[in-house]
C-alpha positions as CSV (number, residue, x, y, z in Angstrom):
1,X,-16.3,13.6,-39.2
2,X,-17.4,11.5,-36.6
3,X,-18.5,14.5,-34.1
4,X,-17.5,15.2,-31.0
5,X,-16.7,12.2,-28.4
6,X,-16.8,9.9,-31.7
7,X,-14.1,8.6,-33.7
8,X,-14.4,6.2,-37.4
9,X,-12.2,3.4,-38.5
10,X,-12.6,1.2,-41.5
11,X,-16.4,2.4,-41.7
12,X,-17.3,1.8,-38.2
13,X,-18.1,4.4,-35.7
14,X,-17.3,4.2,-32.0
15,X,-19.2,6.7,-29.4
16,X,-18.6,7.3,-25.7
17,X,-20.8,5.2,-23.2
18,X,-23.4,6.9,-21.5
19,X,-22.9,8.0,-17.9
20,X,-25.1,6.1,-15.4
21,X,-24.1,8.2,-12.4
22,X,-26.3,11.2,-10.9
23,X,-25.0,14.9,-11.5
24,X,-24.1,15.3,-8.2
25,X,-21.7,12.9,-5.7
26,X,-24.4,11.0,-3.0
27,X,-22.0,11.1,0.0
28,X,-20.2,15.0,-0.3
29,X,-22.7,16.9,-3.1
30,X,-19.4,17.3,-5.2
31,X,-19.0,16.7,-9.1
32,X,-17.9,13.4,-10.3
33,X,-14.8,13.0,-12.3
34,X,-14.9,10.1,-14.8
35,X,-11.7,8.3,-15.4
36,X,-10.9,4.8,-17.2
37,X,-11.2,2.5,-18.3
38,X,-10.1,-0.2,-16.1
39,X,-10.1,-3.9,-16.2
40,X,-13.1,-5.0,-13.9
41,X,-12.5,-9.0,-14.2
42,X,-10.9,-11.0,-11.2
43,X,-7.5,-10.4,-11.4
44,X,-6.6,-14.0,-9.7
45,X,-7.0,-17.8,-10.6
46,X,-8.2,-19.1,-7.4
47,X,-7.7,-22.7,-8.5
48,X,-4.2,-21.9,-9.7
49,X,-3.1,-19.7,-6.9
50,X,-4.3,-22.3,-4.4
51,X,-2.3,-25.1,-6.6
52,X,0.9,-22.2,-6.0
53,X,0.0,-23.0,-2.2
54,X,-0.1,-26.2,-2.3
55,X,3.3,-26.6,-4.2
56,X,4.5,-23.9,-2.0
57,X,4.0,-25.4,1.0
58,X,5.5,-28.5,0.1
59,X,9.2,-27.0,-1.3
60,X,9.4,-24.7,1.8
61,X,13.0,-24.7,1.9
62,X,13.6,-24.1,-1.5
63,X,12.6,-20.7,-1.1
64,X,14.1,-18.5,1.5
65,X,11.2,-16.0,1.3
66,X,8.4,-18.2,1.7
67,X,6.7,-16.0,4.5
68,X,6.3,-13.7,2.4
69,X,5.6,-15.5,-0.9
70,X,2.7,-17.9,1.3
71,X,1.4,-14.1,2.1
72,X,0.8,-12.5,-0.9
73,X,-0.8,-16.0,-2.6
74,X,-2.8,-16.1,0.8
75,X,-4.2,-12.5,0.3
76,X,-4.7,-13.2,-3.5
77,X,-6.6,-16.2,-2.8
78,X,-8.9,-14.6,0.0
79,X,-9.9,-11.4,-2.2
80,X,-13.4,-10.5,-2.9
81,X,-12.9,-11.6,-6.7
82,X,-15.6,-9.6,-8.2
83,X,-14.8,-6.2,-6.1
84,X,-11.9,-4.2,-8.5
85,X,-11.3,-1.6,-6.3
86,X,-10.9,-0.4,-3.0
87,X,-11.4,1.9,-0.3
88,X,-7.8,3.0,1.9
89,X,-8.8,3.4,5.3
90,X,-6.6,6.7,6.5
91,X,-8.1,8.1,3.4
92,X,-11.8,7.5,4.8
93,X,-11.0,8.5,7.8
94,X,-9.1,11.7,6.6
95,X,-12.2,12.6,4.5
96,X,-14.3,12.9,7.9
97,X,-11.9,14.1,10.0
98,X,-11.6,11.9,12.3
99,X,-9.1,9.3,14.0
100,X,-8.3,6.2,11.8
101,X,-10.5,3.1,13.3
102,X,-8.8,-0.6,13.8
103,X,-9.3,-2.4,10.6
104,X,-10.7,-4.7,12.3
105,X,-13.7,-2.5,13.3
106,X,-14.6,-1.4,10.5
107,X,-14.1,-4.9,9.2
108,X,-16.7,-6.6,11.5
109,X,-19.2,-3.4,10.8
110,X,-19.4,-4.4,7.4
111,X,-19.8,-8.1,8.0
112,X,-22.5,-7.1,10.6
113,X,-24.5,-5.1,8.0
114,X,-24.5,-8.2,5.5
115,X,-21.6,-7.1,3.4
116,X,-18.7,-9.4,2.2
117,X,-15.5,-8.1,3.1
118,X,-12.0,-8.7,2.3
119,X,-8.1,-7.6,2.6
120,X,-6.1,-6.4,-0.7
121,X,-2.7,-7.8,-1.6
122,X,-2.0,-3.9,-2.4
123,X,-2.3,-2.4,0.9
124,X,-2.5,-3.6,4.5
125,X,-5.1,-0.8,5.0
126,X,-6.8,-1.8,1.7
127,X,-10.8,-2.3,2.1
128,X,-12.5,-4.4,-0.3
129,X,-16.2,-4.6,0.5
130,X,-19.4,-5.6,-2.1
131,X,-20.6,-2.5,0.5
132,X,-21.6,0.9,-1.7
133,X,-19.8,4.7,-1.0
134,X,-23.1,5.5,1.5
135,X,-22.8,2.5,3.3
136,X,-19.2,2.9,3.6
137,X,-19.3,6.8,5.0
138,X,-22.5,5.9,7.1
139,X,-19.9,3.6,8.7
140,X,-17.2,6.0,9.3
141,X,-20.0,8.3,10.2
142,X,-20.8,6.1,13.3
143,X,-17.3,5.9,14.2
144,X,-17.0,9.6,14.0
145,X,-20.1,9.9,16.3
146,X,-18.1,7.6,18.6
147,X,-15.0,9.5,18.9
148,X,-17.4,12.5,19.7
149,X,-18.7,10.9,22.5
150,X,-15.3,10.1,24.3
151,X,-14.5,13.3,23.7
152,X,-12.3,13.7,20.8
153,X,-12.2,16.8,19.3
154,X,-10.7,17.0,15.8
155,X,-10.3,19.3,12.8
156,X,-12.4,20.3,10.3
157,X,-12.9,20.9,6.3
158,X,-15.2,21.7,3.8
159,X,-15.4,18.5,2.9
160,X,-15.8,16.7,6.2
161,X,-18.6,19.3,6.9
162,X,-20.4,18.4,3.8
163,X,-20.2,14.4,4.5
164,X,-21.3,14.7,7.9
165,X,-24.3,17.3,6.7
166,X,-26.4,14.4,6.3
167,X,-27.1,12.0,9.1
168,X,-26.1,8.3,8.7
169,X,-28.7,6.0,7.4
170,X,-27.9,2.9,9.3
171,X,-26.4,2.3,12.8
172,X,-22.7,0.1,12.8
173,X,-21.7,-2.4,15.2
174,X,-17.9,-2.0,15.9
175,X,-18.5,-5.1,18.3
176,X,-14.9,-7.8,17.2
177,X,-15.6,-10.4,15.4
178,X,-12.9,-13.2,15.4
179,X,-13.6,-13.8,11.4
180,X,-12.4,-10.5,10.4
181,X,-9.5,-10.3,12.0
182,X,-6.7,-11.3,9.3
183,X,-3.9,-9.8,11.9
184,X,-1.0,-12.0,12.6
185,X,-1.7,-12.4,15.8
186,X,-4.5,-14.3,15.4
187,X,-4.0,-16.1,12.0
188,X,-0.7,-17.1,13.4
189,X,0.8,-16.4,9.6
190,X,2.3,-12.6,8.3
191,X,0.1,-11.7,5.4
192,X,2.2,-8.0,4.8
193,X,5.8,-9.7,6.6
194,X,8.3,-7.2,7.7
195,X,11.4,-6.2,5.4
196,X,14.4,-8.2,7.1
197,X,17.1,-6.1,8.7
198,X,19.4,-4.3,5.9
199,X,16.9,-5.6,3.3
200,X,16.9,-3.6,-0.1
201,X,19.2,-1.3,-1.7
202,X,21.3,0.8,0.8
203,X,22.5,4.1,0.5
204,X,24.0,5.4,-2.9
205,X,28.0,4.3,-2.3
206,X,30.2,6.8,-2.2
207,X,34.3,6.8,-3.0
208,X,36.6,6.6,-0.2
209,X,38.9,9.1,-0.1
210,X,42.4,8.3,-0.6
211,X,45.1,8.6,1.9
212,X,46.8,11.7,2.0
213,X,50.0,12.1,-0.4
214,X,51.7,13.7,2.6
215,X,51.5,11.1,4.7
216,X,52.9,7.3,4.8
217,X,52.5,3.9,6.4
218,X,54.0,5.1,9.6
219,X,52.7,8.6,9.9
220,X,56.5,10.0,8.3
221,X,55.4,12.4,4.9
222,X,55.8,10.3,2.0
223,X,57.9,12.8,-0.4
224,X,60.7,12.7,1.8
225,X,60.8,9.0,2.6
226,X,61.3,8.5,-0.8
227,X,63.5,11.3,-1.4
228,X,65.9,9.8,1.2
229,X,65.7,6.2,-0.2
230,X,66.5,7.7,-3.2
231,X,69.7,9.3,-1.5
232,X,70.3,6.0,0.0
233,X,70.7,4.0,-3.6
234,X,72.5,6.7,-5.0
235,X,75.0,6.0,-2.4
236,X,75.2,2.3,-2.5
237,X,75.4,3.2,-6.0
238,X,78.4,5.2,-5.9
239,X,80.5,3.1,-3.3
240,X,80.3,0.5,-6.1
């Protein structure tokens, strides 16, 4: 037997990797729960999606959703390529109980502080910083703070109460900066475009019920209409 966390095959052995994280979670004291694995290489060509660009670009009207297309190669282009994952704003700010901050904020906090920061084609509220988990809930501790101030007045959890136990380590500047601001409005182009009206699959259909037997075309019941022409060519019938 290879023992436990160990497996054999064809003579080789195979162990678990050794955990490199502390006992205990830095930001909220909890345990940490190990998952995986997951693929950690860029997940984009950068020279081939710019190429997809380029070709895009020049065919426009041979694709009828080419906003949305020139979006998604625009957001796969501009990713942090070594960053995997990502942090989903609401879910930050949920964690600290507090009001979910512009993007754009938190955006320009992070670039302030020296971190690189980017958008993900996965969510418009998507985060993708080199930035660690402290720097990134020192953040939203600042905003927090800020909300405080103006007096907000939010709800409260065991786990907001352990976050915000420990005093942020650094101070954020939420001042705008025009280079993190990936809205429309000031890139001029839709990187997450609205669904057009009646896009997608409507409701399930559903059979139309038929007219009613008793009834005909001109509102007269149907069984004796054609009980009475059937009167009618007997008639005919017998006069011949």
């Amino acid at each position: 037997s290879a023992g436990p966390g160990r497996s054999e095959s064809r003579g080789m052995r195979f162990g678990t990797s050794k955990s490199t994280v502390p006992p205990q979670c830095e930001v909220c004291g909890g345990r940490f729960w190990l998952a995986g694995p997951i693929y950690g290489a860029p997940i984009h060509c950068r020279p081939y999606v710019r190429y997809m660009l380029a070709h895009l670009t020049e065919h426009q009207a041979e694709f009828k959703a080419f906003d949305r297309i020139r979006g998604l190669l625009m957001l796969a282009a501009d990713e942090l390529p070594a960053t995997p994952l990502y942090y989903h704003l609401p879910t930050l700010s949920a964690n600290v109980k507090t009001q979910t901050p512009p993007i754009v904020k938190i955006r320009s906090a992070l670039r302030a502080l020296g971190y690189a920061v980017s958008q993900s084609h996965c969510d418009p509220d998507a985060l993708k910083t080199t930035a660690d988990n402290v720097a990134m809930y020192d953040i939203m501790k600042c905003w927090q703070k800020e909300q405080e101030k103006d007096g907000a007045v939010f709800g409260t959890s065991p786990l907001a109460k352990n976050i915000l136990s420990k005093a942020p380590t650094l101070q954020a500047d939420f001042t705008y900066r025009p280079e993190c601001d990936y809205s429309t409005r000031a890139t001029g182009i839709a990187k997450f475009p609205h669904n057009e009206p009646y896009w997608g699959p409507m409701a399930r259909a559903k059979p139309v019920p038929e007219a009613s037997e008793a009834e005909g075309k001109e509102g007269q019941p149907k069984a004796k209409k054609a009980k009475g022409e059937g009167q009618k060519q007997e008639e005919e019938g017998g006069a011949l």
